[in-house]
C-alpha positions in Angstrom: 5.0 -3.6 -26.7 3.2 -6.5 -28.8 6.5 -7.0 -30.7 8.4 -7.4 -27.2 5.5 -9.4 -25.9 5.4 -12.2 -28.7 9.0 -13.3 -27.6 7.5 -14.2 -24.2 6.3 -18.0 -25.1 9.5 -18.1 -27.0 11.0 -21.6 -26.3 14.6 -20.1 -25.8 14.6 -19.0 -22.2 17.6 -16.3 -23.1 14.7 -14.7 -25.7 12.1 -15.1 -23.1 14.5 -13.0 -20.6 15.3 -10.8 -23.0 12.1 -9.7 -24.2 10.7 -9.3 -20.4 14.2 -7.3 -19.6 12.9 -5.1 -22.7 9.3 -4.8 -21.0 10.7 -3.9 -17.7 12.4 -1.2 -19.1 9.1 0.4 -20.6 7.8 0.4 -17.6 4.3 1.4 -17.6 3.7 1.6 -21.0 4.3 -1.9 -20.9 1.1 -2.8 -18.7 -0.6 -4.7 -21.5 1.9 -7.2 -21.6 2.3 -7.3 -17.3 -0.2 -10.7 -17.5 1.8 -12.4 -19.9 5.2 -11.7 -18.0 2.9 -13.0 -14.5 2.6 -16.1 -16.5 6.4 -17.2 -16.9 6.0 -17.3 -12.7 4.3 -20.7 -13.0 6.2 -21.6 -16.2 9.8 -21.3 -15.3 12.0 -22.8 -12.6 12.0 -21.2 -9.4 15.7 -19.8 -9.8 14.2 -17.1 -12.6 11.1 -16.5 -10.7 12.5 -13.1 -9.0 13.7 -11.9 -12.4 10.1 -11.9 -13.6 8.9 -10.7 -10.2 11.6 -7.9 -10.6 10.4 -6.9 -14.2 7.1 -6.6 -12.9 7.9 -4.4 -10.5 9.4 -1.9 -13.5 6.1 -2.4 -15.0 4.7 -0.7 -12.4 1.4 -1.2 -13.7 -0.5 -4.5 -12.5 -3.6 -6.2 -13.0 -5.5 -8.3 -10.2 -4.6 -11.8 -12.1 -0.9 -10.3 -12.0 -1.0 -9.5 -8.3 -2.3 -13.2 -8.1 0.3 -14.8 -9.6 2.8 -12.6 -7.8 1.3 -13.7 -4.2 1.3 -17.2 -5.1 4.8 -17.1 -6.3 5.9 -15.4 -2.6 4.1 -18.2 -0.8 6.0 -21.4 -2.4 9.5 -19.0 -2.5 12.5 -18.4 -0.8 13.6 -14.7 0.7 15.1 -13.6 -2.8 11.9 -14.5 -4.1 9.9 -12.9 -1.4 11.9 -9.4 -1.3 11.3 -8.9 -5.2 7.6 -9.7 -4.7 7.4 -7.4 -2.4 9.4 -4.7 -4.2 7.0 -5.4 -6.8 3.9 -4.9 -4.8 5.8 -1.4 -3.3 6.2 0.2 -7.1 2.9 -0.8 -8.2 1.4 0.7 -4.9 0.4 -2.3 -2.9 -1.3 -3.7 -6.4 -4.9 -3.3 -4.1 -6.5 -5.2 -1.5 -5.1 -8.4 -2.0 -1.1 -7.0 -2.1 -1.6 -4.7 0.3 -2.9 -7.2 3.1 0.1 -9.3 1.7 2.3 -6.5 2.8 0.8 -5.7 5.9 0.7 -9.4 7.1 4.8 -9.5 6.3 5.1 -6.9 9.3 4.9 -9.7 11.4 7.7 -12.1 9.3 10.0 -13.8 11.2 12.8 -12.0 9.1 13.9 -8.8 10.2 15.3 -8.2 6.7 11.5 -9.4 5.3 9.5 -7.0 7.4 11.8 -4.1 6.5 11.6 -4.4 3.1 6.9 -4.6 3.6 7.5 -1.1 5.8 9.4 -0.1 2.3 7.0 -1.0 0.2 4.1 0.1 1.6 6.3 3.6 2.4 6.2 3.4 -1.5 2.4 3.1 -1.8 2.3 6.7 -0.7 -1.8 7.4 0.7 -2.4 3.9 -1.2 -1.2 1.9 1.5 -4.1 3.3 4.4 -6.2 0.2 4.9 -2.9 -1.3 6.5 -2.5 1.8 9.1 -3.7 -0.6 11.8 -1.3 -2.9 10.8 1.9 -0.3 10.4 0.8 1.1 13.3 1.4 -2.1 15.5 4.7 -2.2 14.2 6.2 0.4 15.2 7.2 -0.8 18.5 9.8 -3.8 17.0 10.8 -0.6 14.0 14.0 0.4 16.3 15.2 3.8 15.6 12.0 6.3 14.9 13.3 8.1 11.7 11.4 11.5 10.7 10.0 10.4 7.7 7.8 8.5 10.2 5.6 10.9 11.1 4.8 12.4 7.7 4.3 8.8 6.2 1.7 8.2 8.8 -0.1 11.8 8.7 -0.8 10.9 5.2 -2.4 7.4 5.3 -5.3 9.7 6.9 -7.8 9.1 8.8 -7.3 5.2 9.2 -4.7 6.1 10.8 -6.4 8.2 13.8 -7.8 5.6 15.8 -4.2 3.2 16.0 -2.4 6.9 16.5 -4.6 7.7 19.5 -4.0 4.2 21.4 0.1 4.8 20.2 -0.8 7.8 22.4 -0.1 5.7 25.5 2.7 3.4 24.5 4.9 3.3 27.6 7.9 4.8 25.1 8.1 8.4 24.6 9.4 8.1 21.2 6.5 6.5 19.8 4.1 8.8 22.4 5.8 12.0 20.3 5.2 9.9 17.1 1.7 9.6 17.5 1.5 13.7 18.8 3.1 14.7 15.2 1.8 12.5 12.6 -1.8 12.8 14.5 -1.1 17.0 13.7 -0.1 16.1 10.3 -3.7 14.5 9.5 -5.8 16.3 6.9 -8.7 17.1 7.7 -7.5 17.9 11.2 -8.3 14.3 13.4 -10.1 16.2 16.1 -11.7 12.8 17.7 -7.8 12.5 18.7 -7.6 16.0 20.7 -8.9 14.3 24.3 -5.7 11.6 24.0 -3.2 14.6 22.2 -4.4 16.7 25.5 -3.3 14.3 28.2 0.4 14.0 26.8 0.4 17.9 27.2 1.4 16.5 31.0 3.6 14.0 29.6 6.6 12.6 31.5 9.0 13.1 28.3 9.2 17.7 27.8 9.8 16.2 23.8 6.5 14.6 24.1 4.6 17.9 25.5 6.1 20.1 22.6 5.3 17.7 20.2 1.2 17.2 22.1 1.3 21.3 21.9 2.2 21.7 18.0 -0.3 18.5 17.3 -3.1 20.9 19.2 -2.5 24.0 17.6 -2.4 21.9 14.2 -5.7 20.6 14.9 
């Protein structure tokens, strides 16, 4: 990666796109070369700035000064620029406190398209993405359609996850009321602060919403 790297301050931007195409397709073996490619953020106009976000992204692999550069690319950028940042920040798992709270913040974008692609992202950060259940969790109610891969997403953020899952508990829609029944049964260890909240939809309006409390109390 040193040889692919030393094209990077290249003054032939075709070289210097090149070589960072090159990196992107190592992917993490490329990590020592991530802050360099951070670099060309602030060094090249604004119309390649996704690019280098992108190949970021295949590195997979960042470092805090990266991350930096990443966020303070998104905040001066347009939505192209935005959406690779925060593809970026989903395959390098939220690239820690800092990218994560970036994600979790775009939850509550203006653009429909913008908060779609955070709930993607952080999707991607797997258990990584658990200091931001609060923040997914709140969500949920401007998400639309529930899909299933809801509930096991949420089961696995943990327990962060239990206290905005019990308040879900009594959203006035059933859909997210049954949400909050299966992910909270999903939880390991078992969430068993939750069991007084899961109990009361046993007498739920919604017969979906008392299967679902049931299976969450056996599960727990």
């Amino acid at each position: 990666t040193q040889a692919l790297a030393a094209p990077l301050v290249d003054d032939d931007e075709y070289v210097v796109g090149a070589a960072a195409k090159a990196l992107g397709r190592i992917g993490k073996g490329a990590a020592a070369a991530a802050p360099a490619v951070a670099r060309l953020l602030g060094e090249f106009p604004s119309s390649m700035r996704p690019f280098f976000a992108t190949v970021l992204g295949e590195i997979g692999v960042l470092d805090q000064d990266s991350v930096r550069a990443l966020l303070n690319a998104a905040k001066g950028g347009g939505d192209r620029l935005r959406l690779a940042v925060i593809e970026a920040m989903g395959r390098a798992r939220g690239g820690g406190p800092e990218g994560l709270a970036f994600l979790a913040g775009l939850l509550r974008d203006r653009s429909e398209q913008i908060r779609r692609a955070a709930v993607s992202a952080l999707r991607a950060c797997g258990s990584d993405a658990a200091p931001t259940a609060a923040a997914i969790v709140d969500y949920l109610p401007w998400a639309g359609s529930i899909d299933p891969w809801w509930v096991e997403f949420l089961g696995g953020l943990g327990r962060d996850a239990v206290a905005p899952l019990v308040t879900l508990l009594d959203s006035s829609e059933a859909p997210l009321r049954r949400l909050a029944c299966l992910a909270l049964g999903r939880i390991d260890p078992p969430a068993a602060q939750a069991i007084p909240g899961v109990r009361k939809r046993l007498g739920d309006t919604a017969a979906y919403v008392q299967g679902a409390a049931a299976w969450c109390l056996a599960s727990v």
